[in-house]
C-alpha positions as CSV (number, residue, x, y, z in Angstrom):
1,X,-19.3,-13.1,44.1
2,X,-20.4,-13.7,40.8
3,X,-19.6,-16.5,38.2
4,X,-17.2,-14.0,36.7
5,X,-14.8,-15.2,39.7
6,X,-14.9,-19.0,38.0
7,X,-11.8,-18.0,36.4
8,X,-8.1,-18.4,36.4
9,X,-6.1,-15.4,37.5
10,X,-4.5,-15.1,34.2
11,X,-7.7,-14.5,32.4
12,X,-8.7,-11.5,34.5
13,X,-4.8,-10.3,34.1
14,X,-5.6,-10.5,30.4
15,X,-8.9,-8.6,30.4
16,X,-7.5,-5.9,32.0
17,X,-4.8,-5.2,29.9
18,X,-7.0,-5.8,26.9
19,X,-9.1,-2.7,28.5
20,X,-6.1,-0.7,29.4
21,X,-4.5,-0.9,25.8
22,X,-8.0,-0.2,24.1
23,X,-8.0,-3.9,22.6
24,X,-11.7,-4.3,22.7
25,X,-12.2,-5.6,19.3
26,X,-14.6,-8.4,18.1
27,X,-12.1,-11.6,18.6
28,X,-13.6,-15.1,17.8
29,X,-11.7,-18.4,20.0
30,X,-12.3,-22.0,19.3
31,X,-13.2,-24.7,21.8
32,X,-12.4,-28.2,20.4
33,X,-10.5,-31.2,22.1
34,X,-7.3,-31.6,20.6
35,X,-7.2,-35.1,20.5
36,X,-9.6,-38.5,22.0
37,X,-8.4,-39.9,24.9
38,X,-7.6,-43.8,24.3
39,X,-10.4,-46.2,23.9
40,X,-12.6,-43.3,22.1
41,X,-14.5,-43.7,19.0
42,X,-16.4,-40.6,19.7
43,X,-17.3,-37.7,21.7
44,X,-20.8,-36.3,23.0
45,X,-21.1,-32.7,23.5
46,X,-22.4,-31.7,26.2
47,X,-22.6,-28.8,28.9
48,X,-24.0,-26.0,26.6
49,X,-26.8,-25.4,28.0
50,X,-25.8,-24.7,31.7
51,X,-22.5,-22.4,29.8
52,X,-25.4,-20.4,28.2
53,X,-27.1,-19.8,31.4
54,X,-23.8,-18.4,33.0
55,X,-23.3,-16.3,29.7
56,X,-26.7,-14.9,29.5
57,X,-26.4,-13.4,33.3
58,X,-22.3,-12.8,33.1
59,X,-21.4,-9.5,34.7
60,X,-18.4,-8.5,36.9
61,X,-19.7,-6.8,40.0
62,X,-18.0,-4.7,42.4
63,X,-17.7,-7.6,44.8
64,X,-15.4,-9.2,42.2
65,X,-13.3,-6.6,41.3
66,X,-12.4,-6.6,45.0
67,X,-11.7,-10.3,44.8
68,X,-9.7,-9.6,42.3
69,X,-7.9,-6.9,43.4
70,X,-6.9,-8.8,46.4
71,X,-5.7,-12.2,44.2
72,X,-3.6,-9.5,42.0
73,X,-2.5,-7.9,45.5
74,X,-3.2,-4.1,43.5
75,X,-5.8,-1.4,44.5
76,X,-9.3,-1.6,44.2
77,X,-8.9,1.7,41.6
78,X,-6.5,-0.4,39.4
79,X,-9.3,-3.4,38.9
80,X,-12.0,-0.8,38.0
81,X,-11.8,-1.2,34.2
82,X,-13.3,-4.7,34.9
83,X,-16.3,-3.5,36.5
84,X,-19.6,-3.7,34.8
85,X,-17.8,-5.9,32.1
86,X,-20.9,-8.6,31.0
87,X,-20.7,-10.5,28.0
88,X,-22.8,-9.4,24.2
89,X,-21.3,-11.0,22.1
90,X,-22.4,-14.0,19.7
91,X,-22.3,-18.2,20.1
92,X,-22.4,-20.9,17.9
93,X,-22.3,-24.5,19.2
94,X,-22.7,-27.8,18.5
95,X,-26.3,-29.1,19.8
96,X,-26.3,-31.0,23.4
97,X,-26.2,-34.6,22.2
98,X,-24.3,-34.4,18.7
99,X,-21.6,-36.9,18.4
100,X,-18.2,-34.8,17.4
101,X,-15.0,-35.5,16.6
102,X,-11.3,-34.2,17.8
103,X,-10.3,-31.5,16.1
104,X,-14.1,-29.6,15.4
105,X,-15.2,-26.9,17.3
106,X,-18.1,-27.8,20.4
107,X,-18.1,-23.9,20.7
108,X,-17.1,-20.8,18.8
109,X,-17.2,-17.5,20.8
110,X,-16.6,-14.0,18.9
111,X,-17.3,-10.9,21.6
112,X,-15.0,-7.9,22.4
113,X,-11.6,-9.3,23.7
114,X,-11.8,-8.9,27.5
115,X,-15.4,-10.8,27.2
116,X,-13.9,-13.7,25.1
117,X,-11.0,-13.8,26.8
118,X,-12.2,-13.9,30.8
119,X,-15.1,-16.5,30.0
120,X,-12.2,-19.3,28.7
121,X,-12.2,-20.8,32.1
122,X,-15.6,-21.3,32.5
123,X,-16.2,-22.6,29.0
124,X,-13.7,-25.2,29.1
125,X,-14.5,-26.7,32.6
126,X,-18.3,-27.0,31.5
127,X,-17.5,-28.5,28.5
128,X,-14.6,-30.6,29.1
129,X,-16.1,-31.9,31.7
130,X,-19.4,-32.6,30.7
131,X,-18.3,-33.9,27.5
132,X,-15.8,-36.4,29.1
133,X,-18.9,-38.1,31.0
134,X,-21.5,-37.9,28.4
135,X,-19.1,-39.6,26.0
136,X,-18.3,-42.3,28.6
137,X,-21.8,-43.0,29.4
138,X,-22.5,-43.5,25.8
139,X,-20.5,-46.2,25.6
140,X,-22.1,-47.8,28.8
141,X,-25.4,-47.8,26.9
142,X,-23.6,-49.3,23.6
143,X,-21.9,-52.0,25.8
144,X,-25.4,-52.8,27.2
145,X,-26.9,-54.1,23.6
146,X,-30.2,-52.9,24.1
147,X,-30.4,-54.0,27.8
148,X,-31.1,-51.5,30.7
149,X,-28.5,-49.3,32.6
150,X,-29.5,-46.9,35.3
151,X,-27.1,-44.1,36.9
152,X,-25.8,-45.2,40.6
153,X,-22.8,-42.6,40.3
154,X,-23.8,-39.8,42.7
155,X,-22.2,-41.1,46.1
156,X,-18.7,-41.6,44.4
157,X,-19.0,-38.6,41.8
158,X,-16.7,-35.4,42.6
159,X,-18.9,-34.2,44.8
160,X,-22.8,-33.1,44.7
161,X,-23.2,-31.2,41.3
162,X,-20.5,-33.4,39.8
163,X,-23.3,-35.9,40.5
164,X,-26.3,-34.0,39.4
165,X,-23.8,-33.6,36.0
166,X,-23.8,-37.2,35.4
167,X,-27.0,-38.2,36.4
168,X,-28.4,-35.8,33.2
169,X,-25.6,-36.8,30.8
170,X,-26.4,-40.1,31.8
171,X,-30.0,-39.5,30.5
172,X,-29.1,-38.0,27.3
173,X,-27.1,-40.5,26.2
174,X,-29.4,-43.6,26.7
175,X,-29.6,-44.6,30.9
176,X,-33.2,-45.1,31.8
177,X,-32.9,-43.6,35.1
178,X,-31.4,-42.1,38.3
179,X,-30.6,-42.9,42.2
180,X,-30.2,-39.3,42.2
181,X,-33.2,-38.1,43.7
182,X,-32.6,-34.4,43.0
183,X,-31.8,-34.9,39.4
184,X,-34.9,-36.9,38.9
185,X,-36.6,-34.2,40.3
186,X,-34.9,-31.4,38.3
187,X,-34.6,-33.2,35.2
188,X,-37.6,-35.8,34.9
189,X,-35.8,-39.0,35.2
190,X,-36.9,-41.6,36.6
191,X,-35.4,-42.8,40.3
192,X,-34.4,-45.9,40.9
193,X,-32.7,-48.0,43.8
194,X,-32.8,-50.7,46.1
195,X,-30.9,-51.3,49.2
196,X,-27.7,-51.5,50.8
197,X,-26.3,-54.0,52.9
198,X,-26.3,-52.4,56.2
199,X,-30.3,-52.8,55.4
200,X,-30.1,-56.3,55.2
201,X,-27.6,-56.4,58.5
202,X,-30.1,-54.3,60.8
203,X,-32.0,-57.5,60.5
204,X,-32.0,-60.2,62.3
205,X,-32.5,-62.2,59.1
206,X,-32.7,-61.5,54.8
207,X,-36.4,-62.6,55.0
208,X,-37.2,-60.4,57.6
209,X,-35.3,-57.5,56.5
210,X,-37.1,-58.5,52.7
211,X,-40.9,-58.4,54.2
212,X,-40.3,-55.1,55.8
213,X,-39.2,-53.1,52.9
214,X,-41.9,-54.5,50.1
215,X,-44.0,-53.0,53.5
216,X,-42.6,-50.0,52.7
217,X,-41.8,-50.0,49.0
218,X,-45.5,-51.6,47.9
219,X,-44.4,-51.3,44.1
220,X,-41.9,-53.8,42.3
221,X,-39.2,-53.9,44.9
222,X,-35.7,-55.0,44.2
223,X,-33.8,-57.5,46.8
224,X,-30.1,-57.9,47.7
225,X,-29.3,-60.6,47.9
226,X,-25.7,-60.9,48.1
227,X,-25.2,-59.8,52.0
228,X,-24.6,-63.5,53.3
229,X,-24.5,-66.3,50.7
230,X,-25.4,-65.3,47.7
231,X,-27.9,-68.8,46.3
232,X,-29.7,-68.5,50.0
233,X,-30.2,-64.8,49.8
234,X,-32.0,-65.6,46.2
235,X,-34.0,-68.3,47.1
236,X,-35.1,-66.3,50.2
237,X,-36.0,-63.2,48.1
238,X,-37.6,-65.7,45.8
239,X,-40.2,-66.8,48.0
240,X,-41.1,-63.4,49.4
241,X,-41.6,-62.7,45.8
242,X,-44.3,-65.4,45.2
243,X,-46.2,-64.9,48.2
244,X,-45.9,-60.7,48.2
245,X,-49.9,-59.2,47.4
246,X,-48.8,-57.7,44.2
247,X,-47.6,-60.8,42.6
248,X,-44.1,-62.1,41.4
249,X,-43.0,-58.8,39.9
250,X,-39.8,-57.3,41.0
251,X,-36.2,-57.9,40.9
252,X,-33.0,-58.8,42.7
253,X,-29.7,-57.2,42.7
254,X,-25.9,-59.2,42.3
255,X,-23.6,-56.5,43.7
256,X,-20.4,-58.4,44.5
257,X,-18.3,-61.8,43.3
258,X,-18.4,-63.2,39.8
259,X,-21.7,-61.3,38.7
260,X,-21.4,-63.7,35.5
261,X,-21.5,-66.7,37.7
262,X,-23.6,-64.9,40.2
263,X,-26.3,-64.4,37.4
264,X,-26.4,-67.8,36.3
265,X,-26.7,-69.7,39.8
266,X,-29.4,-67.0,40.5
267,X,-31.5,-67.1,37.2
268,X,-31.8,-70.9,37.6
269,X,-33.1,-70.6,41.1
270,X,-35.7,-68.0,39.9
271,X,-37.0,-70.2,36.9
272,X,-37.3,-73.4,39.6
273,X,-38.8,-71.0,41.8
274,X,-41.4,-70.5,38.7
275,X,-40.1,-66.7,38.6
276,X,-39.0,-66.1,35.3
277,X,-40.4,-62.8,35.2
278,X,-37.9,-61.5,38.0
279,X,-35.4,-59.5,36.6
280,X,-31.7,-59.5,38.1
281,X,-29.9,-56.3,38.3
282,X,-26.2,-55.7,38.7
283,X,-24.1,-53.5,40.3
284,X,-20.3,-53.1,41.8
285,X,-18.0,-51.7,39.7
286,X,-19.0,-51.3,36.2
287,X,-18.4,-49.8,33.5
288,X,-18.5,-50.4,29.8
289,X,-15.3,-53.2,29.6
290,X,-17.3,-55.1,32.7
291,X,-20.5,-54.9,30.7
292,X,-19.4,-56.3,27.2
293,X,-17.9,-59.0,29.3
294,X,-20.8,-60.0,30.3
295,X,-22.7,-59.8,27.3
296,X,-20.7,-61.9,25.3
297,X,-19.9,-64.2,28.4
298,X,-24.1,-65.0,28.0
299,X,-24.9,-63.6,31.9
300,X,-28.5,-63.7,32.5
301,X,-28.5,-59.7,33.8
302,X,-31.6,-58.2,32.8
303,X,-30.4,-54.4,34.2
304,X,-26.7,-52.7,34.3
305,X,-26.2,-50.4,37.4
306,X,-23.1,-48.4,36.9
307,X,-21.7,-45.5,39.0
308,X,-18.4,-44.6,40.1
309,X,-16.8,-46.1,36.9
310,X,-19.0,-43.8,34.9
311,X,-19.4,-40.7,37.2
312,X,-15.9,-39.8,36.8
313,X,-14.8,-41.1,33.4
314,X,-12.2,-43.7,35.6
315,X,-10.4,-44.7,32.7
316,X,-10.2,-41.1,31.0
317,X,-10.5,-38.6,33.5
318,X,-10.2,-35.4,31.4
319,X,-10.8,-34.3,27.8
320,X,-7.8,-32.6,26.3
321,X,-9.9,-29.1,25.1
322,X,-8.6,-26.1,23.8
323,X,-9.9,-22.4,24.1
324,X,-7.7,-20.7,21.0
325,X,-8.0,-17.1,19.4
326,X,-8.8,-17.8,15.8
327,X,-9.3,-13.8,14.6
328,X,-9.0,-10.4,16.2
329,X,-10.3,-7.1,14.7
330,X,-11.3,-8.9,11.7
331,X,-8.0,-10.4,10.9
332,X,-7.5,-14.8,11.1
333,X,-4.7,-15.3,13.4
334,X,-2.9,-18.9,14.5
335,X,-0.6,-20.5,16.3
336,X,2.1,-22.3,15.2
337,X,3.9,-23.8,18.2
338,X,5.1,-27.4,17.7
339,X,2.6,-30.2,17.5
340,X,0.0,-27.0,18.8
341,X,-0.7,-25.3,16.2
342,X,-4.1,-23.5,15.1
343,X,-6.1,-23.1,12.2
344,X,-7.3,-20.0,11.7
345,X,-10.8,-17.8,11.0
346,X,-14.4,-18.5,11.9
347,X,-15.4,-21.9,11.2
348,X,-18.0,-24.8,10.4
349,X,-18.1,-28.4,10.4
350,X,-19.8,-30.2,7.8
351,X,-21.0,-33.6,8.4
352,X,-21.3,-36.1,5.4
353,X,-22.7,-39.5,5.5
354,X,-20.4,-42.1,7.3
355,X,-19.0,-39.4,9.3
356,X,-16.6,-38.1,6.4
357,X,-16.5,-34.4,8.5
358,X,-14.9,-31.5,6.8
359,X,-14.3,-28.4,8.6
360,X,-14.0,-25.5,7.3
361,X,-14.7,-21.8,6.9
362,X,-17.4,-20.0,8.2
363,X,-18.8,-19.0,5.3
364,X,-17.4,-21.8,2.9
365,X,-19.6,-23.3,0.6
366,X,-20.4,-26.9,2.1
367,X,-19.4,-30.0,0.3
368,X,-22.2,-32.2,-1.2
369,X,-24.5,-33.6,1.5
370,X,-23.0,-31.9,4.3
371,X,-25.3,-30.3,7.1
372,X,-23.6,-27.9,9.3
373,X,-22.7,-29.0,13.3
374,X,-22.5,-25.5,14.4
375,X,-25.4,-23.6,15.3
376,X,-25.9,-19.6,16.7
377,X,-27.2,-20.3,19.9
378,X,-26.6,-16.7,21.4
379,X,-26.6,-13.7,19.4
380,X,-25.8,-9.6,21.6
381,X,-25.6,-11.5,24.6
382,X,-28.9,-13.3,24.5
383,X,-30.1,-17.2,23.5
384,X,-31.2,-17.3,20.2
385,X,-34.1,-19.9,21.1
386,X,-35.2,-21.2,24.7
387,X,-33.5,-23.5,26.1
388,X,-33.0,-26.9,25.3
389,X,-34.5,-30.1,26.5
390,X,-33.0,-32.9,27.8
391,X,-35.6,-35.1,25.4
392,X,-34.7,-33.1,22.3
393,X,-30.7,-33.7,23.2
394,X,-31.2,-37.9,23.8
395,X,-33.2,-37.7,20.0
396,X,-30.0,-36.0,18.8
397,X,-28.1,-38.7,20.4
398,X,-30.0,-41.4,19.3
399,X,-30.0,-40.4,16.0
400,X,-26.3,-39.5,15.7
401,X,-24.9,-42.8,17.3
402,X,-27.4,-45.3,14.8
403,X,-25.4,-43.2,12.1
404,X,-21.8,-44.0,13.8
405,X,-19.7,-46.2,11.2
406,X,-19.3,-49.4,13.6
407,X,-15.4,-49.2,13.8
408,X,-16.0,-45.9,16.1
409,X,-18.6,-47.5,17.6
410,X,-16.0,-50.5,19.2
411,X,-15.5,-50.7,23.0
412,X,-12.3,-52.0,22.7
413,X,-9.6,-50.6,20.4
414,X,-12.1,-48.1,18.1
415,X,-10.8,-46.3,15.1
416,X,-12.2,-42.8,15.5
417,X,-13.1,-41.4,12.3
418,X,-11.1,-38.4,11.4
419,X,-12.3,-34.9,10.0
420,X,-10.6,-33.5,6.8
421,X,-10.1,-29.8,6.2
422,X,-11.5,-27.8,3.6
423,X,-9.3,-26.8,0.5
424,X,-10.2,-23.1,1.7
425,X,-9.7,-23.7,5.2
426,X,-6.0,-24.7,3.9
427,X,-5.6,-22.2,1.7
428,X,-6.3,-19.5,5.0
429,X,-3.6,-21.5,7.2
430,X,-1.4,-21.1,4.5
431,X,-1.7,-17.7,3.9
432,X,-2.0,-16.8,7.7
433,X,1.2,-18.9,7.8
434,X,3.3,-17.4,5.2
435,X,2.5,-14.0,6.7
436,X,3.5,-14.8,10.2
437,X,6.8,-16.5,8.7
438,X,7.2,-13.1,6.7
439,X,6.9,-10.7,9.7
440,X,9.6,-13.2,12.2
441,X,12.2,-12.9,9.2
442,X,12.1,-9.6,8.7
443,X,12.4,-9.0,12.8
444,X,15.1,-11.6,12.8
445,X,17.1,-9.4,9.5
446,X,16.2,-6.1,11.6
447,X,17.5,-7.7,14.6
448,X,20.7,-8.5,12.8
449,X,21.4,-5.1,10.9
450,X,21.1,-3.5,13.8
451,X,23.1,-5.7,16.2
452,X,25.9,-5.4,13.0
């Protein structure tokens, strides 16, 4: 099966009415999150890239129309419509690594119906997802002031490519490197890691268990130290420090306790020990509340290692994204359901300096000093440009987040600053509006003649 089967049932039901009532005409949807889930100044698109990959090979094979045939428990001859369906149609996007706000669109599809409409699934778990963890790493790295943090999220991520996900994101928004071995590999980042425990307890001792891995690990190894008694364990890495061939370089790692506390105990024993150089590195439930902490508390911790906390998004799980049809057959449509509603038409965002976005149409004139956010990235089925780099997306990055007004920019209670809309953006909704209002009282009068 193909990634045409990533989809919810619905979707296919959709496409194949769509091809059954001749609806194949250009229809552009929207995919923006609605709203930022608490504690967000910002968001940090992300999963385009691997979306364009699925889009530039998507095609419904045979093996899929029998899949789902089966779901829809109908024939194989009532699915056929479906087959061969692939997508040509035209993307614009905002860049990998662009800091967006709720309400403007990360994507903006416009392809025949049935394409745009069976691909919504697969958009929004890319994107949502991707999106939720890049934004949530990015405020690992602000928390961190300028200090170190490296990715240990892959054993507790949602499962293998969950973890290759975050170990990327990760990257692109500021970590320095990976435990992920794969994902260094794939995306050149640089691995990192220590030890665990169970290390230390095969042992009959820390120093003994020490010596043989800097026998294995000749480079700058990093201890941990916190297996028994935490002060022992640093005095003891200490000394095999000093007395290792390749000099006092390296670094030990605080994983459990009062890390603050930890840090302090262990960075005196390290200058005494004449080790100043020795860097400590913690670890053990972090995230970006746990790191300001210990910023501001003053802790001596040289290098963050976060994971879990991070890999999932723990504290905001999910991004609240919307896939909505925005124009069929050339025509702006909405949606006006209660605290839902739509704006209508092709669209761009226009970013001005302090983050004073406006969004608005398509082909609007943009206000002074804006630069557009949305870019064609796939025009008849096909990239515009090769793909993008995981280096080009952390400059975008950098470069958005030094322009972040520093209310958004908070940890704790942000204030995320909030697009405006065009004067013709309104003026569309309005008339879309009227018109729809128009057409349900005249059905509601018809309705009533004839029931009188």
């Amino acid at each position: 099966m193909s990634e045409a089967m990533v989809t919810d049932l619905y979707e296919a039901t959709m496409a194949l009415s769509y091809l059954r009532e001749g609806m194949t005409g250009p229809a552009t949807f929207d995919l923006y999150a609605r709203d930022l889930p608490p504690e967000r100044g910002f968001l940090v698109a992300a999963g385009l890239e691997p979306t364009l990959d699925c889009l530039s090979g998507f095609r419904v094979e045979p093996e899929d129309v029998e899949a789902f045939a089966v779901a829809m428990r109908r024939p194989y001859e009532d699915l056929e419509p479906l087959l061969g369906l692939g997508f040509d149609g035209e993307v614009r996007a905002v860049p990998e690594g662009r800091i967006v706000l709720a309400g403007e669109p990360l994507l903006e599809v416009t392809a025949p119906l049935p394409q745009a409409q069976l691909i919504e699934t697969y958009l929004l778990g890319q994107l949502s997802h991707q999106t939720t963890v890049a934004s949530k790493a990015a405020r690992c790295v602000l928390a961190a002031a300028g200090r170190p943090v490296v990715d240990f999220s892959l054993r507790r991520a949602h499962g293998p490519w969950s973890g290759m996900q975050s170990a990327r994101l990760s990257a692109m928004t500021g970590f320095t490197a990976t435990s992920n071995v794969a994902a260094a590999a794939a995306y050149g980042i640089e691995a990192t890691g220590t030890m665990a425990h169970s290390y230390i307890e095969a042992f009959p001792d820390e120093e003994t268990a020490f010596r043989a891995f800097a026998r294995t690990h000749p480079g700058p190894v990093t201890f941990l130290v916190d297996t028994y008694d935490t002060a022992a364990g640093v005095a003891t890495a200490a000394r095999v420090l000093r007395e290792l061939a390749s000099g006092p370089r390296g670094a030990i790692r605080l994983d459990s306790g009062d890390l603050g506390e930890q840090a302090v105990r262990a960075r005196r024993i390290l200058d005494a020990e004449g080790l100043p150089e020795v860097r400590i590195v913690a670890s053990g439930g972090l995230d970006e509340y746990a790191i300001e902490r210990l910023i501001r508390s003053g802790a001596p911790i040289d290098v963050f290692a976060v994971g879990t906390r991070m890999g999932v998004s723990a504290d905001a799980a999910y991004l609240d994204t919307a896939y909505k049809l925005v124009a069929y057959d050339g025509k702006p449509v909405m949606k006006l359901s209660s605290a839902k509603a739509t704006a209508p038409g092709a669209k761009q965002v226009w970013r001005r300096a302090g983050y004073a976005d406006v969004i608005g149409e398509r082909d609007e004139l943009p206000p002074h000093g804006g630069t557009p956010l949305l870019e064609t990235v796939m025009r008849g089925g096909r990239r515009t440009e090769a793909p993008d780099t995981l280096d080009r997306a952390r400059r975008r990055f950098d470069t958005d987040l030094a322009g972040l007004p520093p209310h958004a920019r908070r940890i704790r209670h942000p204030v995320p600053p909030r697009p405006a809309t065009s004067a013709g953006l309104a003026r569309l909704a309005g008339r879309v509006r009227g018109g729809i209002e128009h057409r349900l009282a005249a059905g509601g009068e018809a309705g009533g003649r004839q029931a009188a």
